[in-house]
C-alpha positions as CSV (number, residue, x, y, z in Angstrom):
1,X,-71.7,31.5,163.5
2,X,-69.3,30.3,166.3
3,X,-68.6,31.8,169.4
4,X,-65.7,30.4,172.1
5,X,-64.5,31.8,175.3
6,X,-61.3,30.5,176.8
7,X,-60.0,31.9,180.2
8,X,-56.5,30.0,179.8
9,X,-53.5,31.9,181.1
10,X,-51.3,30.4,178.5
11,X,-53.5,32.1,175.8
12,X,-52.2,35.5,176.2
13,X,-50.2,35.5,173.0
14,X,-50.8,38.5,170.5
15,X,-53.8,38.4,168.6
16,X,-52.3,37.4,165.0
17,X,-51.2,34.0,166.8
18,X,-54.6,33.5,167.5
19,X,-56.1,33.6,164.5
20,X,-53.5,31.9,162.8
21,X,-54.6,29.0,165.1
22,X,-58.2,29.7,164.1
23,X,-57.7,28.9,160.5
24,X,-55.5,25.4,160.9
25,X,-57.3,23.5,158.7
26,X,-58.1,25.6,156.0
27,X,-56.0,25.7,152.6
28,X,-55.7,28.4,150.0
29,X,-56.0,31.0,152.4
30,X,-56.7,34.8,151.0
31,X,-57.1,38.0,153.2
32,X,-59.7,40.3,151.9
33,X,-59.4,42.6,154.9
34,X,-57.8,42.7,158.2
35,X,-58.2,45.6,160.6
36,X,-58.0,46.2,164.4
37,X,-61.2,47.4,165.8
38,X,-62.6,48.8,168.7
39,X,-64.8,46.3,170.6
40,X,-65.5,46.2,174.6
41,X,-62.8,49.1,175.3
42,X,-60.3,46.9,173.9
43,X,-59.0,46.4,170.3
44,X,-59.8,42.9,168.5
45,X,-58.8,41.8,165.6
46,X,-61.1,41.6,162.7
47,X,-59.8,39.4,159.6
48,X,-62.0,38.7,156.6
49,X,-60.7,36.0,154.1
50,X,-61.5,33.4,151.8
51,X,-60.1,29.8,151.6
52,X,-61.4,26.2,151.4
53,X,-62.1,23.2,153.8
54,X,-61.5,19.8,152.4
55,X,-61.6,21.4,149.1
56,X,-64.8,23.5,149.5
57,X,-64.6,27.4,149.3
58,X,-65.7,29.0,152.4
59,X,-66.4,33.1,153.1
60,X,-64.6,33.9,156.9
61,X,-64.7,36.4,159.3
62,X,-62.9,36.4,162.3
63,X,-63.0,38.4,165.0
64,X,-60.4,37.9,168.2
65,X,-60.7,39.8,171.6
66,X,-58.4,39.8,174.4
67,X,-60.0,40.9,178.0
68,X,-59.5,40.4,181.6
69,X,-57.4,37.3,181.2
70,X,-59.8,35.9,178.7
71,X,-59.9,35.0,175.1
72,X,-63.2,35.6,172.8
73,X,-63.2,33.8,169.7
74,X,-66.3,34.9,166.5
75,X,-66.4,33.1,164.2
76,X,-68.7,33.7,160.7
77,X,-68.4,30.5,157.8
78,X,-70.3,30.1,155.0
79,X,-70.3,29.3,151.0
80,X,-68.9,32.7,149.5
81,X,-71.5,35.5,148.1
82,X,-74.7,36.1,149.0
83,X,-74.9,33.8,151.9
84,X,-72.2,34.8,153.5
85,X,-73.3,38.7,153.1
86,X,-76.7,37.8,154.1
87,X,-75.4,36.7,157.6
88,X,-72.7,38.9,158.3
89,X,-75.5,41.5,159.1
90,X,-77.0,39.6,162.0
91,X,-73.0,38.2,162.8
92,X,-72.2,42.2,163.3
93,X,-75.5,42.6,165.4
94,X,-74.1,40.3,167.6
95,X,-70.4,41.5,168.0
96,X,-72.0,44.8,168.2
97,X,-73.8,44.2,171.5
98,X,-71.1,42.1,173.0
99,X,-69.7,43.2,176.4
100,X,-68.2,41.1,179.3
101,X,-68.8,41.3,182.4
102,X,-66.9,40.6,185.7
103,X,-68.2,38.4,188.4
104,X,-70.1,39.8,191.4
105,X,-68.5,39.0,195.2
C-alpha cells in the first residue's frame, strides 16, 4: 500500500493527469476499471489496471483525491490474483475511513 499527500499549488491539474503521472514507469498498461467515486465529499478517481514493472506483472489500484488545495495519492501493488484480492480488502478499509481535516487557529 502507498499513501502520499502533496499540498503543491501547481498540482491542481484534473485528476486523469495525475494518475497518468502515477503509472510512469509501468509498461503494458491495461484498465480493468475506472470510475469516479465519492470519497471525503469530493469525487476521486478510482482506476484499477494491470501492467508490469521491469518486466514483472503487477495488480493496481489507484485512487486520486483532490481537497482543500491538496493532493491524496493510494496506492495498492501487488503480483496479480489472489494477493492482490487479499489486500484490497484491508486497502478499501483504509480509504473508507479516510477524512481530512483542517488545521485548528
Amino acid at each position: 500500500m502507498h499513501v502520499d499527500s502533496d499540498c503543491d499549488p501547481g498540482l491542481d491539474i484534473p485528476l486523469v493527469a495525475l494518475r497518468n503521472h502515477l503509472i510512469i514507469g509501468f509498461t503494458e498498461r491495461k484498465v480493468i476499471e475506472e470510475e469516479v467515486v465519492p470519497m471525503d465529499g469530493r469525487e476521486a478517481l478510482r482506476t484499477h489496471l494491470r501492467a508490469k514493472l521491469d518486466g514483472v506483472p503487477r495488480e493496481i489500484l489507484l485512487q486520486i483525491l483532490k481537497k482543500d488545495g491538496c493532493v491524496y495519492d493510494f496506492g495498492l501493488i501487488t503480483a496479480p490474483g489472489p494477493t492482490f484480492d487479499e489486500a484490497l480488502v484491508d486497502f478499501d478499509r483504509m480509504l473508507d475511513g479516510f477524512t481530512t481535516r483542517t488545521a485548528e487557529p
